[in-house]
C-alpha positions in Angstrom: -134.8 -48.9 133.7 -136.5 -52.1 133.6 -136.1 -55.1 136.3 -135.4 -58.7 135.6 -135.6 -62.0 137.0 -133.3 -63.9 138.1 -133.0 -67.7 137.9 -133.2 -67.5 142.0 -137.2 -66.9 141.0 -139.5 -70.3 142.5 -142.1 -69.4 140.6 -144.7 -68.4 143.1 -146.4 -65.8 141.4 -146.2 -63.0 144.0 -144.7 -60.6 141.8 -146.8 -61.0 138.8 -150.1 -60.1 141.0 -148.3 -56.9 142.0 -147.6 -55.5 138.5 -150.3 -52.8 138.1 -149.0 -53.4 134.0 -149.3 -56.5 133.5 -146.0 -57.1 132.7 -145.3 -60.6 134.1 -145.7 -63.8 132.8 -144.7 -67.4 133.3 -141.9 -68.2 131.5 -140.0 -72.1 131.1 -138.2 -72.0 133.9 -139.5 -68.8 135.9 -141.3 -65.8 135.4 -140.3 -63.0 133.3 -140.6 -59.5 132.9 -141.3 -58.2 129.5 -139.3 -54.4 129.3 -141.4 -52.9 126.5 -144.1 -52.8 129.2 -142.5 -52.5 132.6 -142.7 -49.0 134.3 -139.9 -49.4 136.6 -142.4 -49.4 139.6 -140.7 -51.9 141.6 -143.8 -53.4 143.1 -142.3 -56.4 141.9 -139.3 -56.5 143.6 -140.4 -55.5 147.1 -142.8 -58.3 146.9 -140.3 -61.0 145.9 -140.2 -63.5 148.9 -136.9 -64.9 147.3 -135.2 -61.7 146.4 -135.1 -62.7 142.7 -136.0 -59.1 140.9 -133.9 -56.5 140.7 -133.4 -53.3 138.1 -131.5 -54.2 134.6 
């Protein structure tokens, strides 16, 4: 299962560093996670200063 962003996300950039996929990328408002290529690590989400990631 995938995780998502929520719009709690400031846009730091933490998470998308942590991705060992690449599957991160600025969006409009905040960064988003593109499920076709998430692996459901959850690097992402323990790295989120702001708590904004969690599983779909």
């Amino acid at each position: 299962m995938a995780y998502k962003i929520s719009d709690a996300c400031v846009s730091c950039g933490a998470c998308a560093a942590q991705c060992p996929v690449s599957a991160i990328s600025e969006g409009d408002s905040h960064y988003e996670i593109n499920a076709d290529t998430c692996v459901s690590c959850g690097a992402c989400a323990s790295t989120c200063p702001v708590g904004a990631i969690s599983e779909e």
